[in-house]
Each structure stands twice: as C-alpha cells, then as structure tokens.
TIKOL-951865 format. One record per residue (C-alpha): residue number from 1; chain; x, y, z. Coordinates in nm, 3 decimals. Layout:
REM residues N
ATOM     i   ch         X         Y         Z
ATOM   NUM    A         X         Y         Z
...
END
This chain:
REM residues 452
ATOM     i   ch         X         Y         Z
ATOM     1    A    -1.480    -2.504     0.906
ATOM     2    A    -1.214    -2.478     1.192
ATOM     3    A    -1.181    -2.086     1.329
ATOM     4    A    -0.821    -2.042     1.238
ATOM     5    A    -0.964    -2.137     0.847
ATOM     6    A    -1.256    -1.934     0.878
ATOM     7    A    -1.033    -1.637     0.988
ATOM     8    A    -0.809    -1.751     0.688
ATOM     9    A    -1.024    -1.727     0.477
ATOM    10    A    -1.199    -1.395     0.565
ATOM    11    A    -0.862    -1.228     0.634
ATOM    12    A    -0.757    -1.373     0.223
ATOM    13    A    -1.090    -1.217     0.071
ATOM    14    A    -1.018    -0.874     0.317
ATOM    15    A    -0.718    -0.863     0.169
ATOM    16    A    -0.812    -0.908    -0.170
ATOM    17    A    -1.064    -0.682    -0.188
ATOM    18    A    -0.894    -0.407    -0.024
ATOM    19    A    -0.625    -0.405    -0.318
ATOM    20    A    -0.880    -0.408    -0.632
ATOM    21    A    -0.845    -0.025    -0.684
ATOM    22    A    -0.587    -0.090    -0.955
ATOM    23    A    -0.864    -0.105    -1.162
ATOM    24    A    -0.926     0.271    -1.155
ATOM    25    A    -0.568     0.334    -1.304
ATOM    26    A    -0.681     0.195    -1.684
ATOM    27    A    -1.035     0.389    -1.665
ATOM    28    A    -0.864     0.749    -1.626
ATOM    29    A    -0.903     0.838    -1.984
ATOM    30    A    -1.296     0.750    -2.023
ATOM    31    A    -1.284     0.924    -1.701
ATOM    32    A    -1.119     1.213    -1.844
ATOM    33    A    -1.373     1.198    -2.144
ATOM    34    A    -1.718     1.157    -1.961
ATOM    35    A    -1.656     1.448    -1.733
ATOM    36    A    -1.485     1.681    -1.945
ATOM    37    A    -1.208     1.688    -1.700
ATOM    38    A    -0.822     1.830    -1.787
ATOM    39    A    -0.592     1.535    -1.686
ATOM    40    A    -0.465     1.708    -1.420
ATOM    41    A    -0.823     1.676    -1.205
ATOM    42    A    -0.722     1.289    -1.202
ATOM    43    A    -0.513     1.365    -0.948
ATOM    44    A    -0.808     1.399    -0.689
ATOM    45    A    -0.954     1.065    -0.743
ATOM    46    A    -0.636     0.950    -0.603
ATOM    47    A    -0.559     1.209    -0.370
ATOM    48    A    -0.914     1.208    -0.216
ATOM    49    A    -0.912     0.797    -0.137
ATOM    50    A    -0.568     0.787    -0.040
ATOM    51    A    -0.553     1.080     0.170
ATOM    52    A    -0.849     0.949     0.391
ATOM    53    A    -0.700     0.529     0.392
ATOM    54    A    -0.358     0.663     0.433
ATOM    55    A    -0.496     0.930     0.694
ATOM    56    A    -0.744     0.655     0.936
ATOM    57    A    -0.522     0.337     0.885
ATOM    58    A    -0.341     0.380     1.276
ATOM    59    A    -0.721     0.480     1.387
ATOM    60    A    -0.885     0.232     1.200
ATOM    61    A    -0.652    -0.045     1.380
ATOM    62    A    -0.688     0.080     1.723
ATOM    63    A    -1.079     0.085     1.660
ATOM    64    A    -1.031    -0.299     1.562
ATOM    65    A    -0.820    -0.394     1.825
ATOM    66    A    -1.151    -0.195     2.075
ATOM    67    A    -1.393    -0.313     1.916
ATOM    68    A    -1.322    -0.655     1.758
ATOM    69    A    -1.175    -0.725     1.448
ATOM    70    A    -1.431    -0.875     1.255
ATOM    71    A    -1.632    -0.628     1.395
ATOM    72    A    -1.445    -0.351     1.199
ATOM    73    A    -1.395    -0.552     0.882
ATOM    74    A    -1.772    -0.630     0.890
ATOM    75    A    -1.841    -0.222     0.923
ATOM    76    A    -1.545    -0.090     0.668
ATOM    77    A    -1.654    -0.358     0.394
ATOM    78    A    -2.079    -0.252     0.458
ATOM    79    A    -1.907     0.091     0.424
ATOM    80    A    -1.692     0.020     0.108
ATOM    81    A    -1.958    -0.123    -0.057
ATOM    82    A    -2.224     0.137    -0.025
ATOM    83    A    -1.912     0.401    -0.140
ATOM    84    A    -1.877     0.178    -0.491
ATOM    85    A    -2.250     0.193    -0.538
ATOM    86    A    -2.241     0.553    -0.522
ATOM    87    A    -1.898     0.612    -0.733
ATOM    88    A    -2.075     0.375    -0.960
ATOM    89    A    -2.366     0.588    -0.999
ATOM    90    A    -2.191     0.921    -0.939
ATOM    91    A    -2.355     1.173    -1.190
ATOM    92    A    -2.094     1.421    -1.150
ATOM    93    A    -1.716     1.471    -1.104
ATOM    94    A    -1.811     1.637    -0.738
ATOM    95    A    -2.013     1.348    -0.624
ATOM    96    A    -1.758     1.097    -0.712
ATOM    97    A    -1.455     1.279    -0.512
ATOM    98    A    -1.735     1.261    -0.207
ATOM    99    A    -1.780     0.886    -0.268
ATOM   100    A    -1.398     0.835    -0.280
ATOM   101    A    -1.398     0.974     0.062
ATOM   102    A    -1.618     0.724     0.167
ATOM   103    A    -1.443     0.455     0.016
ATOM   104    A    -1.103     0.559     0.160
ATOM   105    A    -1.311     0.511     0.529
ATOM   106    A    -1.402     0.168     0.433
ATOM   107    A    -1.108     0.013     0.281
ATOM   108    A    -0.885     0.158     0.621
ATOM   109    A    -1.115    -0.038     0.812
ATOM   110    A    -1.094    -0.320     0.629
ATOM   111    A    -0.740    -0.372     0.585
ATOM   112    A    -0.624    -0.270     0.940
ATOM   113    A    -0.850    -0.546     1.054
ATOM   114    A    -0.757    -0.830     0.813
ATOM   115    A    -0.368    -0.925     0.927
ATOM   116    A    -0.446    -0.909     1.271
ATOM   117    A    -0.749    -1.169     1.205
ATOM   118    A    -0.446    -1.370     1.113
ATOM   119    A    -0.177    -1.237     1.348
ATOM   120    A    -0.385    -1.234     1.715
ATOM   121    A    -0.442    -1.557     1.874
ATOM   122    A    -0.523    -1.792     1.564
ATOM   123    A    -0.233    -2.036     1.668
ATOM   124    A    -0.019    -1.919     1.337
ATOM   125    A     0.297    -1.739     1.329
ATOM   126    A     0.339    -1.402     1.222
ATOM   127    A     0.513    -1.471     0.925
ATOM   128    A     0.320    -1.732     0.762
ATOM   129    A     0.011    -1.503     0.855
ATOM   130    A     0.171    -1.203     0.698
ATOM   131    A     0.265    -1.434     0.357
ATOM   132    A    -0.089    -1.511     0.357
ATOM   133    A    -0.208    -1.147     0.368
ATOM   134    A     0.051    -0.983     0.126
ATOM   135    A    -0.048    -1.311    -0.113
ATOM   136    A    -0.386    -1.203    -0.109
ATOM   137    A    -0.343    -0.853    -0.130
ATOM   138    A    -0.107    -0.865    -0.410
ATOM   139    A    -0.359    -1.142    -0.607
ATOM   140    A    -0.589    -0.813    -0.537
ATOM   141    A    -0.318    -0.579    -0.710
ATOM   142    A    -0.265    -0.796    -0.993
ATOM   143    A    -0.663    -0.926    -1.137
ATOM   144    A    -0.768    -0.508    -1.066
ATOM   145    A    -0.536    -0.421    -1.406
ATOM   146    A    -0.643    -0.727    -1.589
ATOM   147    A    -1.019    -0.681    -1.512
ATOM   148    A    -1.030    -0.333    -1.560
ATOM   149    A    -0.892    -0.305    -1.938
ATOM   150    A    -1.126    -0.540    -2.072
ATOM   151    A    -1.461    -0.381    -1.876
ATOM   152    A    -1.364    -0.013    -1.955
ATOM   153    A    -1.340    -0.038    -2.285
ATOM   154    A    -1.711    -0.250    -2.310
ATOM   155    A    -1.851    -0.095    -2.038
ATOM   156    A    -1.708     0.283    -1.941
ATOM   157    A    -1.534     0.376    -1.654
ATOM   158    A    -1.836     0.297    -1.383
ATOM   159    A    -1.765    -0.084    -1.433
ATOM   160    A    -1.422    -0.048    -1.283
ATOM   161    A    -1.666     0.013    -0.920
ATOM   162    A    -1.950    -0.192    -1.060
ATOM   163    A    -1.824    -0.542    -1.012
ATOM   164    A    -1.667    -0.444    -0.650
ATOM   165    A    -2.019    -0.451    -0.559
ATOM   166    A    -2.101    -0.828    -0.532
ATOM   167    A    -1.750    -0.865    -0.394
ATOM   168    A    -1.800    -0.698    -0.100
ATOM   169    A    -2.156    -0.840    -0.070
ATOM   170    A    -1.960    -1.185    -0.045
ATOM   171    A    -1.694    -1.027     0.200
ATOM   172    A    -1.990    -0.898     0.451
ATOM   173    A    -2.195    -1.305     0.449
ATOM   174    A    -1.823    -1.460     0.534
ATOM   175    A    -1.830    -1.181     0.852
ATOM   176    A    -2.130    -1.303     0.978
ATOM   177    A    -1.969    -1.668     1.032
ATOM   178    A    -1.713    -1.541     1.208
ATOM   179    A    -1.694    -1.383     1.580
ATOM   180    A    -1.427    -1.150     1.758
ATOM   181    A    -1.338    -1.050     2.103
ATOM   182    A    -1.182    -0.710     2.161
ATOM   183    A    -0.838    -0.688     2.253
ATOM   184    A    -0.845    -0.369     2.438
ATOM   185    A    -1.073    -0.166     2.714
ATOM   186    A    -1.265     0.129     2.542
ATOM   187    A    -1.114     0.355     2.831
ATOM   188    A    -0.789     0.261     2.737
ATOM   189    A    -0.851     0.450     2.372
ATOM   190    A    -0.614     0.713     2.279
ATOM   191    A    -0.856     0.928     2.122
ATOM   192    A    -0.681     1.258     2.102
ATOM   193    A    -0.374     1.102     1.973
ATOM   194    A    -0.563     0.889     1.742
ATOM   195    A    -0.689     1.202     1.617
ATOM   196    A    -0.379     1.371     1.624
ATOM   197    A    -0.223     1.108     1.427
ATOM   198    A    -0.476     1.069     1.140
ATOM   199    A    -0.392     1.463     1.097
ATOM   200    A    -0.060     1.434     1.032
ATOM   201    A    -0.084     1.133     0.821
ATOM   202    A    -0.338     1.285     0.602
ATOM   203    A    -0.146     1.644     0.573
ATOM   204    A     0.191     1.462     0.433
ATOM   205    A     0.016     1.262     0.183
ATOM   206    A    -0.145     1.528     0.076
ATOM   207    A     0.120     1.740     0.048
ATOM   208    A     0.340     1.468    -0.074
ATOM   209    A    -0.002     1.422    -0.393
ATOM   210    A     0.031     1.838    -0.428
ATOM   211    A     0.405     1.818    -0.506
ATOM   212    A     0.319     1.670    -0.838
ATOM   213    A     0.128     1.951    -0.982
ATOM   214    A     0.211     2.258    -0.795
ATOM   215    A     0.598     2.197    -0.687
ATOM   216    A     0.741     2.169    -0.325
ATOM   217    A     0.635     2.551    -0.273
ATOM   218    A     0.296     2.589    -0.338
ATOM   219    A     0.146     2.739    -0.047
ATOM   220    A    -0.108     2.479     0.017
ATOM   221    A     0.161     2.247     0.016
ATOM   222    A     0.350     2.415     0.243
ATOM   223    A     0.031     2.435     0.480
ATOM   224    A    -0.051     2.098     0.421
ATOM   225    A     0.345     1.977     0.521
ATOM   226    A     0.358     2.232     0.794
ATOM   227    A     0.021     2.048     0.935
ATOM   228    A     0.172     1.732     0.891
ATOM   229    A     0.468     1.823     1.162
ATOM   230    A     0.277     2.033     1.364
ATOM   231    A     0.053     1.750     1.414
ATOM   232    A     0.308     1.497     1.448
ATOM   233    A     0.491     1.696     1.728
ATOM   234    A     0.185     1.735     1.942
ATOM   235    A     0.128     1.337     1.886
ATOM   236    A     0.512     1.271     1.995
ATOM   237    A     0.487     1.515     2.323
ATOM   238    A     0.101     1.373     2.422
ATOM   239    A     0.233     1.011     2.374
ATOM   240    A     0.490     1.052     2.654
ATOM   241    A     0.218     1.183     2.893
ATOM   242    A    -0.063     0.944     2.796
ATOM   243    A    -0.059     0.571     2.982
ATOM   244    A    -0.179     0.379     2.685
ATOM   245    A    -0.069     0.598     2.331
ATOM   246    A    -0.171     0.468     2.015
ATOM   247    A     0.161     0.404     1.911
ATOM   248    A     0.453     0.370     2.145
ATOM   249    A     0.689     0.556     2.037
ATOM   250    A     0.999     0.332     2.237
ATOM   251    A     0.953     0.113     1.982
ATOM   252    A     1.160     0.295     1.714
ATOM   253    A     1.406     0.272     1.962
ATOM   254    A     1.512    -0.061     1.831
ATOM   255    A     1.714    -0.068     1.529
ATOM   256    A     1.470    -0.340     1.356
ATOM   257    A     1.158    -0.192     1.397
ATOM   258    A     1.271     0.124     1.288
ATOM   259    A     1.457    -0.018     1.011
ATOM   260    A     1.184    -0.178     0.921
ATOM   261    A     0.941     0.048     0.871
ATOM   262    A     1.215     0.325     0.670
ATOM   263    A     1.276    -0.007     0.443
ATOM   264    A     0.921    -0.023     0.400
ATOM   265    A     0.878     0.318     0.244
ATOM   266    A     1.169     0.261     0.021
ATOM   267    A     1.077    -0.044    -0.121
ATOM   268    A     0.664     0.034    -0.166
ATOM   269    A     0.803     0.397    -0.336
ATOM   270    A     1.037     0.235    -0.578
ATOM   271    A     0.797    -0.004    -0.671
ATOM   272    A     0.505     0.180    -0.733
ATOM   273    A     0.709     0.448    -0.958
ATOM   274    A     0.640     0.157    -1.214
ATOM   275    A     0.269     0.223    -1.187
ATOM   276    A     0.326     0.629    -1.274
ATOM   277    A     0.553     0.564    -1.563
ATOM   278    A     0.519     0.259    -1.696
ATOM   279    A     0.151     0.325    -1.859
ATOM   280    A     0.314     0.619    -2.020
ATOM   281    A     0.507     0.404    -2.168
ATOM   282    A     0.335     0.154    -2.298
ATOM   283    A     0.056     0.340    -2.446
ATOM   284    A     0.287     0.652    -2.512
ATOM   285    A     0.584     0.468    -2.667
ATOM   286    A     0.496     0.140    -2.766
ATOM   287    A     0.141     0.217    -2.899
ATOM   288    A     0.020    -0.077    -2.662
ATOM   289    A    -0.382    -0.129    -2.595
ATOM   290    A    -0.562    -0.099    -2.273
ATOM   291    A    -0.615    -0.455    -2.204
ATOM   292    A    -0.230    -0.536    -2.287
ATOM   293    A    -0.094    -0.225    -2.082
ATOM   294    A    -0.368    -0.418    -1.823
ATOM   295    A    -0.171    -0.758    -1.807
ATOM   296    A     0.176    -0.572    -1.805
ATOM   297    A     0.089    -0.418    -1.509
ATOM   298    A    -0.017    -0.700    -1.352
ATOM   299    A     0.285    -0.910    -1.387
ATOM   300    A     0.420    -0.715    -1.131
ATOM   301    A     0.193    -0.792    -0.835
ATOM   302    A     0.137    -1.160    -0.971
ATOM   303    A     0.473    -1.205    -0.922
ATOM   304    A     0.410    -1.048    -0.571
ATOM   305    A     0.165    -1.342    -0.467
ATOM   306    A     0.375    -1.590    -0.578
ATOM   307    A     0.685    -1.425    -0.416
ATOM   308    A     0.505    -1.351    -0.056
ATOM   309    A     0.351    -1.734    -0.069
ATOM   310    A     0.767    -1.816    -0.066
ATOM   311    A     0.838    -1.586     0.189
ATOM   312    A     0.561    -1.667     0.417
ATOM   313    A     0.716    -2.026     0.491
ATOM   314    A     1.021    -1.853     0.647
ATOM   315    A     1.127    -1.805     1.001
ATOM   316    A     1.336    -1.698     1.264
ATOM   317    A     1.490    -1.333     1.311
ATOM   318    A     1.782    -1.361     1.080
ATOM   319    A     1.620    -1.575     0.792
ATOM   320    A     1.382    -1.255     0.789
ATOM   321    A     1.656    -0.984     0.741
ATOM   322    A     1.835    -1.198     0.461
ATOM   323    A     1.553    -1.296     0.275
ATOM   324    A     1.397    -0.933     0.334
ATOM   325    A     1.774    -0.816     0.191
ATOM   326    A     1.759    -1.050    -0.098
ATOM   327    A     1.437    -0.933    -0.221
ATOM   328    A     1.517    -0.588    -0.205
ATOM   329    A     1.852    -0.745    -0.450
ATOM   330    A     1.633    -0.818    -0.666
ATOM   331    A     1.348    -0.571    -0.713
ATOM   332    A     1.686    -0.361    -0.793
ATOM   333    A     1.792    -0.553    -0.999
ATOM   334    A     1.439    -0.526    -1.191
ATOM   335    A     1.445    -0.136    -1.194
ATOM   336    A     1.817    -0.136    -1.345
ATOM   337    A     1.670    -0.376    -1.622
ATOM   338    A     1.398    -0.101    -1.648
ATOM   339    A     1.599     0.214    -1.698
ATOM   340    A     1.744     0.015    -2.018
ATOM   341    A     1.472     0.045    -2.188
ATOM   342    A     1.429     0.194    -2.545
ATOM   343    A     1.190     0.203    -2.805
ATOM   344    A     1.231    -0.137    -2.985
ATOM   345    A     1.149    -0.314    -2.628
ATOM   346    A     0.818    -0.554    -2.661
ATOM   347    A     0.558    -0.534    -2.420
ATOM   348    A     0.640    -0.948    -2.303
ATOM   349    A     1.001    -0.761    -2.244
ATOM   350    A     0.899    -0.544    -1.987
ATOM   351    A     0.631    -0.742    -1.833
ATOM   352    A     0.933    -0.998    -1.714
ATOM   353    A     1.108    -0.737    -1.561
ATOM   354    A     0.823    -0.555    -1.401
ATOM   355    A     0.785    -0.955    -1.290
ATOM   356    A     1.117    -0.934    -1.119
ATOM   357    A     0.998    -0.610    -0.934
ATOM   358    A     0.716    -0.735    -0.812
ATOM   359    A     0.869    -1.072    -0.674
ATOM   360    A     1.146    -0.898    -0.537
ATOM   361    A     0.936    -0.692    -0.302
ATOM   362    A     0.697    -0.993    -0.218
ATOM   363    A     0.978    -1.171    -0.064
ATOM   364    A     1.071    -0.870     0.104
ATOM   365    A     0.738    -0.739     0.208
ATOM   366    A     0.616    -1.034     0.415
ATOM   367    A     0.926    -1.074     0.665
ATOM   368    A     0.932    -0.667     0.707
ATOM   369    A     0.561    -0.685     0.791
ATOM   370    A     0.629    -0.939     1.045
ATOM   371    A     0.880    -0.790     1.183
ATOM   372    A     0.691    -0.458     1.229
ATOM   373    A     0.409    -0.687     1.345
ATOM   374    A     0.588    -0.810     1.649
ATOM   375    A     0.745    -0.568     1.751
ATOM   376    A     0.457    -0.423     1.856
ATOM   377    A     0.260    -0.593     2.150
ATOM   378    A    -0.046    -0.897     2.072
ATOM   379    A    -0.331    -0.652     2.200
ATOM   380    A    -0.265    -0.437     1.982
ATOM   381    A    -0.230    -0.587     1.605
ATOM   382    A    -0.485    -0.388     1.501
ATOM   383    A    -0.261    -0.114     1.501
ATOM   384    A     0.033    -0.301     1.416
ATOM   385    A    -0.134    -0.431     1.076
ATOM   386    A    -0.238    -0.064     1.022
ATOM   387    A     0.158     0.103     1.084
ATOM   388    A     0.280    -0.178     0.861
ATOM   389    A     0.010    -0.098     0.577
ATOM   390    A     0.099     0.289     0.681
ATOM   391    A     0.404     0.296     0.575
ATOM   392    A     0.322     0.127     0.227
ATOM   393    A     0.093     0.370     0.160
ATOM   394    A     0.367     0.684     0.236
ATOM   395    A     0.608     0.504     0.039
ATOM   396    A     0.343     0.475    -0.251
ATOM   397    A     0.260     0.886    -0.246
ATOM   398    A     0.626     0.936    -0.217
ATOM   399    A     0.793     0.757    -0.466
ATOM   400    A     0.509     0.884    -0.671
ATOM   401    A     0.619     1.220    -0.576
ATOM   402    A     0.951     1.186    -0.616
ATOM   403    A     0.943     0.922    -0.936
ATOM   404    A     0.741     1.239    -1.071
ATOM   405    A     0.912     1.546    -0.957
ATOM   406    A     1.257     1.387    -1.136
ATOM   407    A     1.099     1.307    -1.449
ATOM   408    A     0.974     1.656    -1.482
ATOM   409    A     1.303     1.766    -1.437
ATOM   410    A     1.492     1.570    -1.664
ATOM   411    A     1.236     1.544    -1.922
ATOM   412    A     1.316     1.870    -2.105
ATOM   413    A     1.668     1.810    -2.163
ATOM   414    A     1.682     1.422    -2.264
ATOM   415    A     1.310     1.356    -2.306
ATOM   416    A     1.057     1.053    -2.196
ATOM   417    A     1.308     0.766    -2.247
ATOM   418    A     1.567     0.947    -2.116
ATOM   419    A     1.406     1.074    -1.784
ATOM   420    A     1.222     0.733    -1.763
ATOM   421    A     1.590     0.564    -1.761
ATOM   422    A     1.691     0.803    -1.517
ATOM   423    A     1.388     0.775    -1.285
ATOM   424    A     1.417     0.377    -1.276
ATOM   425    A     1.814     0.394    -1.276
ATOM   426    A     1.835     0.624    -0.928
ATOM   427    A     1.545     0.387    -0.789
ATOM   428    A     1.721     0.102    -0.879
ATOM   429    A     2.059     0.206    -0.701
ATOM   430    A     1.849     0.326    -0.356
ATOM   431    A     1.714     0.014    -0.370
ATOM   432    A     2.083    -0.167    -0.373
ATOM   433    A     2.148     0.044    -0.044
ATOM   434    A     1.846    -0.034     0.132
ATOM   435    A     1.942    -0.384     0.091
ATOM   436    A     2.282    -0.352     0.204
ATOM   437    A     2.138    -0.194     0.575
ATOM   438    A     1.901    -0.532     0.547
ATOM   439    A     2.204    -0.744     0.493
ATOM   440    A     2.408    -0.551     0.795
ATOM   441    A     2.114    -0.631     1.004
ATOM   442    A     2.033    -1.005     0.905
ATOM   443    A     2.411    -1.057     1.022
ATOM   444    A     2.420    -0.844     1.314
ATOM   445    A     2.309    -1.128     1.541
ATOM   446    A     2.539    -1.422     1.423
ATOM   447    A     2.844    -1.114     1.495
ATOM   448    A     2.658    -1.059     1.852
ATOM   449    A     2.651    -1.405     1.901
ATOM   450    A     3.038    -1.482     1.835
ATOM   451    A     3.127    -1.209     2.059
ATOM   452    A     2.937    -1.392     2.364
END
C-alpha cells in the first residue's frame, strides 16, 4: 500500500471513529434508569466529554504538528480506547463522568491529527482531503444512531461503549504501519498560550452547556463565561509578544478565513438543533421506537457523507464560496420544511428532510474546512484541522444552547409543536443569511477581477 493510501486510509477510520458518540444520544433513558439519575444529570455526560474535546482540540493539533501526527492519533486512540473500557464498565454515575473525561482527551487527539494526515505533504489537495475526512466523519455520525437503538435495547446502555472497543483496537494496528515526521521544533511550542487557549475554550462551552439548565445568569455561568474572556484576552495580548503563537491571530484579518470560521458555527449550530429536538419528537409526538428514532437521525449525517464525497471533487477559491453558499441554501431550506411540521407527519417524512439538512451542510462543510485549512500555514495543520473541528464543536454547544433556551421560552404559550416550528423556522432564516455573506464572497473575486 502506497503512503498517501495508507494515510487515507488511517485518516478515514480516525475520522470515523472519532464521530461514533451518536450512539450515546439513544441510550440516555436506560441511562437514566440504571443510575437512578433525574434527566437533568444527562447533561454531564455531554458536558464532561465535550468540554474537555472542545477545550484540547487547538492543543491537541499543535502537539501533532510537534510531535508527529500519527504519533498523536496512535496516543489519543490507545487513550480513547482504554476511556470506553472503563465507561463500559463504570459501576457508578461518578466513575463514568471521570471516564468521559478521558475520552474527551482521546478523541481531541485523534481528530486534530486525522485531516492533517491528509492535508500535510500527501500530494492531495486540501479539498479533496477535507471531502474525504468530513465523508468519514459523517459515515461516523450516521451508523452511531443506527447501531445504538438496536444494542440498547438488547444489551443496556454499556453496549453503546462496548463495541468502540475493537474499533479502536483496529485504529491503533493501522498506526503502527504508518510513520510521521514532526512539522515543528519542540522549542517553538506555545505552551502558555496553548494553555491559555484550552481555558477559554473549555469555560464557553461550558457555560454555553450551563445555559440550558440554569439560564444565562447563574453564577457559575457567569464565572464560567467570565473565564472564557478573561482567558481569551490574555491569549490575544501574549500572541502579539510570542514569535511562534499557537494561532496567529493576523489571520482573521482576512475576510475568508474569518468568514469562514463564523459560517462554521452557524451552520454546525443550526444543524445540530435537529439532534436536541428532533428525538423529542419522534418519541414524544409520533410514538416512534428507539431503533426507528435511530435511522431518522441518521439520515441526516448519511446524507452528509454522500454530500461531502460531492463537495470534495471541487476546486478553486470561488467554486468553494458558491458551493459552500449553496449548501448552506439548502440545509435552510431543510429547517423551513422542519418548522412545518405537525402531528400527522410520518417518520419517512421527516427523515427526507432531516436528509436535506444533512446534505446541505456536507457540501458546505468540506470547502469551509479547506478554506480554514489553508489559510493557515503547512507546518502547522495540526492546528488548522483542530480550529476547523473547533469551531464545529462551539457551533454544536451553541445552537444547542440557543435551539434550547427558545424552546423554553416559547413552549408555555404555543406548546412543543409550536416552539419546535419556531426553533427550526428562526434557524432556517439565519441560515438563508449566512448564505447570502457566502454568495457575496464567492463573487467578490470575479467583481475584483473586472475592476483590474
């Protein structure tokens, strides 16, 4: 096998694996059961993984681009591993939030590693290498659902971790046939930066998670959001004094990269409102089973894959920005369709349109990666990968956040329907404006060029 396959391939199963925790979402009532737990202590099985992936992913990349890429994926997938053994086996409610920690460590250092297998010197462009990431992170998004209804309700909860296990078993023997040269000089490590950085990331999704359940003026949110900027201001004044920062922060100076990465938390937080509501829905509403609620779900990312395999084949600057624009058309168009809904709706009926979602943000997702990708310089994809997966993951808590905060609020006066239509309506009309600021900028350059 040539290295550019072998790197494929490793980067595909990184990528893959990274994305199975979908499976979690359908075990939360046997969760609830086993434990004893109110629903509202779910919250912290998400909070505690997300907080530490979303928190490490910058520091996780830098570390790859130090230390070698396969390097890190080889570590974060022994580490994710040995984190599902123990959630597997977790004997109490505790134990498990400690091996979600873990787990969070792991999967940061396995996904900021796998694009930049792809991206840094394997001969393929960004975008294609991108297309073949998001396909096989979204192929991860979609089987977690699927595989998950069926084993909960044989097997209990503990199965959704259980058959991670051999998975990342199989991702550590493809490491071993594959070798990495790091990028960067350990001396050239931002460490305090680093560190400042994984604060501030892991304050705001925190206090983004807390908003939920205790309102914008809780005071641990507030401490938690206060952190957040505190944290981030240090970062921002130490990066202009530091030679080699973890981040550059000139490169939000350009309209695309910034731009890119806002669009990115737009689209990822519309998107993944679906995965807070829609549930509700189907089992709420419609009286739908696990295992169908399961393949609902998944029609979403499935039509990711196939979407980001599309995308990946395109090129060139402007191509990006209208196809990125288009995308972000349609997974509008999808969450208009969705705030239609009513009670006679099948389950087939909103599976198609949670289809049209999901393939509207795979053809936007893998040009806006690759733009973020190289914008930022070759030694450092690592990082790059890790921003662009960054920003996903704040757009996820947010729109989360917000998808939740409005449906609280509207609830009461118009009920679950109504506040649902509302939710998906407002997302759905955000969404229509994003794309219109990718459309300005996919015809920015032919204006530019007509000019000269």
């Amino acid at each position: 096998m040539s290295k550019v396959n072998s790197r494929a391939l490793l980067a595909v199963a990184a990528g893959a694996f990274g994305s199975l925790d979908t499976a979690l979402n359908v075990a939360f009532p046997d969760l609830v059961d086993d434990f004893g737990l109110a629903v509202t202590d779910l919250q912290w099985v998400v909070v505690f993984y997300v907080l530490v992936y979303g928190g490490l992913l910058l520091a996780a990349g830098q570390l790859a681009d130090t230390w070698g890429y396969t390097r890190v994926l080889r570590i974060g997938a022994g580490i994710s591993t040995i984190a599902l053994v123990l959630c597997g086996t977790a004997p109490t409610f505790e134990l498990l939030l400690a091996a979600r920690v873990l787990q969070g460590i792991g999967v940061a250092m396995v996904m900021a590693s796998a694009p930049a297998l792809l991206t840094a010197g394997s001969g393929v462009t960004h975008t294609r290498a991108v297309g073949v990431f998001q396909t096989a992170a979204a192929v991860g998004l979609a089987i977690g659902p699927i595989v998950g209804g069926p084993l909960v309700e044989w097997y209990g909860w503990r199965a959704v971790f259980w058959f991670r296990v051999p998975l990342g078993v199989v991702l550590l023997l493809l490491t071993a046939s594959n070798r990495s040269t790091p990028a960067t000089k350990s001396n050239d490590v931002d460490r305090i930066g680093t560190l400042l950085v994984s604060i501030s990331l892991g304050a705001a999704v925190l206090a983004l998670n807390l908003t939920g359940s205790r309102g914008w003026f809780d005071p641990a949110v507030i401490v938690a959001a206060l952190s957040a900027v505190v944290s981030a201001a240090a970062f921002i004044e130490l990066s202009s004094r530091v030679e080699h920062p973890i981040l550059e922060l000139g490169l939000f100076r350009s309209v695309e990269f910034a731009a890119a990465n806002l669009l990115a938390v737009v689209a990822n937080g519309a998107m993944f409102a679906t995965w807070l509501l829609v549930p509700s829905l189907l089992v709420g509403q419609l009286g739908a089973s696990l295992v169908i609620s399961g393949l609902v779900l998944a029609a979403s990312p499935a039509a990711t894959a196939a979407a980001s395999s599309l995308a990946g084949r395109s090129s060139g600057r402007t191509a990006s920005w209208s196809l990125g624009a288009v995308g972000l058309f349609i997974e509008g168009l999808g969450m208009i369709g969705l705030s239609q809904v009513d009670a006679t709706w099948s389950a087939a009926h909103i599976a198609l349109l949670m289809a049209v979602v999901g393939g509207g943000l795979g053809l936007f997702s893998v040009p806006n990666m690759a733009t973020v990708m190289q914008g930022v310089g070759i030694d450092k994809q690592g990082v790059a990968g890790g921003l662009s997966l960054m920003t996903r993951t704040i757009g996820v808590v947010a729109g989360v956040a917000a998808a939740s905060a409005l449906a609280d609020r509207v609830e009461p006066t118009r009920g679950f329907l109504g506040s649902f239509e509302f939710v998906f309506g407002a997302s759905g009309i955000v969404l229509w404006g994003s794309g219109l600021l990718a459309a300005v900028l996919a015809v920015r350059p032919l204006i530019a060029g007509r000019r000269h």
